[in-house]
C-alpha positions as CSV (number, residue, x, y, z in Angstrom):
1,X,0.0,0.0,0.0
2,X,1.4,3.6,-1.0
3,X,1.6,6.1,2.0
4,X,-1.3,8.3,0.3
5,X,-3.7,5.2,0.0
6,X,-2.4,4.9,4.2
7,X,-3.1,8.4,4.7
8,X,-6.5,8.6,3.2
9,X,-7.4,5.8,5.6
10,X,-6.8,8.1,8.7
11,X,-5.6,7.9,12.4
12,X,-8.1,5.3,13.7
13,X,-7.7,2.6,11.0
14,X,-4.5,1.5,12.7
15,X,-6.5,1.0,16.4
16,X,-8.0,-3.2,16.7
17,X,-11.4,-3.0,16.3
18,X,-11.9,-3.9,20.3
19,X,-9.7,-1.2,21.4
20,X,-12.5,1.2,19.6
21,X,-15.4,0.1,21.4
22,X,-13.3,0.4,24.7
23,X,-13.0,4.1,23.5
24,X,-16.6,4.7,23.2
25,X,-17.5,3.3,25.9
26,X,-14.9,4.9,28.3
27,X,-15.9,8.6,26.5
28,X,-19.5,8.0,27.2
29,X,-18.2,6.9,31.4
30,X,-16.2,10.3,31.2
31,X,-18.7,12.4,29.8
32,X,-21.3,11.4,32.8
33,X,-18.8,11.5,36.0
34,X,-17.8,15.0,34.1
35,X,-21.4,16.4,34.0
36,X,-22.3,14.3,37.8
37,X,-19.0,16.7,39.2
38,X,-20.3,19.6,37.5
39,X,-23.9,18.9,38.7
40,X,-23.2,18.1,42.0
41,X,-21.1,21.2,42.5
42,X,-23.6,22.9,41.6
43,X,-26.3,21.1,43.7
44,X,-24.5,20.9,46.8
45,X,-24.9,24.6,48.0
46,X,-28.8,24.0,48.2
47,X,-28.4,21.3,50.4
48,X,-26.4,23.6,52.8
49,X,-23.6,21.7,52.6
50,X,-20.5,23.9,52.7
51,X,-18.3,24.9,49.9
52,X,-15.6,23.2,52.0
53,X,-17.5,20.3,51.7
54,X,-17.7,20.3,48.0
55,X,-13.9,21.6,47.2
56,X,-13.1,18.3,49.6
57,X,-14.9,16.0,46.9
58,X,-13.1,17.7,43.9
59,X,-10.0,17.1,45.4
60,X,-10.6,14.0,46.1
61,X,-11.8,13.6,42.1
62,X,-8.1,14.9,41.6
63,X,-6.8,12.2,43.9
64,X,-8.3,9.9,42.0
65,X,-6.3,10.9,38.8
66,X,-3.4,10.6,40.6
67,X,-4.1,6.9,41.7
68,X,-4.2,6.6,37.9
69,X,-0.6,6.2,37.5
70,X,-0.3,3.3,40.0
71,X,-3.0,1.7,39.3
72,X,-1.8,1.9,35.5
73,X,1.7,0.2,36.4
74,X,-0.8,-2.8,38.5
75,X,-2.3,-3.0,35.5
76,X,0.7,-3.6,32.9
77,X,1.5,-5.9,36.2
78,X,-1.8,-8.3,36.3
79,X,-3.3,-7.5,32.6
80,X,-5.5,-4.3,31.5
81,X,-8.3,-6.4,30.6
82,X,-9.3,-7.2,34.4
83,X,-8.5,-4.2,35.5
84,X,-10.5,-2.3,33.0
85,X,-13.4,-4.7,33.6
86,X,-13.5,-4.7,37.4
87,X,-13.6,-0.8,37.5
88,X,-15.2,0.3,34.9
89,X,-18.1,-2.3,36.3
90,X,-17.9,-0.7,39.3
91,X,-18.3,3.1,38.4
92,X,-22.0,2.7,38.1
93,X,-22.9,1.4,41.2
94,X,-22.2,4.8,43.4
95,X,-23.8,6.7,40.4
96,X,-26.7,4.6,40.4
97,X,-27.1,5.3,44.1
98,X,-26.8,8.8,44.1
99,X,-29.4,8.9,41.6
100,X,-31.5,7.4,44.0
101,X,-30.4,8.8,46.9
102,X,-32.7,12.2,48.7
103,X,-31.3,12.6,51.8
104,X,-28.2,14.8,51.7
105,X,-25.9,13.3,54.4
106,X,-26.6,10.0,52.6
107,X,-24.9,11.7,49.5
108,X,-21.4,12.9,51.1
109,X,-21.6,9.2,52.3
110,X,-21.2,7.5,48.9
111,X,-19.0,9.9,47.6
């Protein structure tokens, strides 16, 4: 094949087919713990819980990123594919309750 057949093709042709669907699904988990943060942020100060309190749980949003990196290094460690499955099977749980949750203290609990 001729490098302008290659480039015509694009960026994505050279990603396994798998490894796609892993991309959609983790933009579509992004997308919804973005907009939950950005919700809750906002959601928070009706309740009367302080801005303390909410600064607290983006920072420990921020903590999470950094556990990234270890966890990342576990993973090259023990194989991505259980890793990936295990969390990303358990994101939905505390979102699920929160949903469901409408007492406030309840809330700061699950977080």
């Amino acid at each position: 094949m001729d490098s302008e057949a290659q480039e015509k093709q694009g960026f994505f042709s050279k990603i396994p087919r798998k490894l796609k669907w892993l991309i959609v699904a983790l933009v579509f988990n992004n997308v919804a713990i973005g907009y939950l943060l950005v919700y809750l942020t906002a959601f928070f100060p009706e309740l009367n819980i302080s801005a303390g309190i909410v600064g607290l749980l983006l920072g420990l949003e921020g903590a999470m990123v950094l556990l990234s990196i270890p966890l990342g290094i576990l993973s090259d460690r023990r194989g991505r594919q259980k890793l990936l499955l295990i969390g990303t099977s358990l994101v939905p749980l505390p979102i699920i309750m929160i949903a469901l949750t409408v007492i406030s203290p309840s809330l700061l609990s699950l977080q």
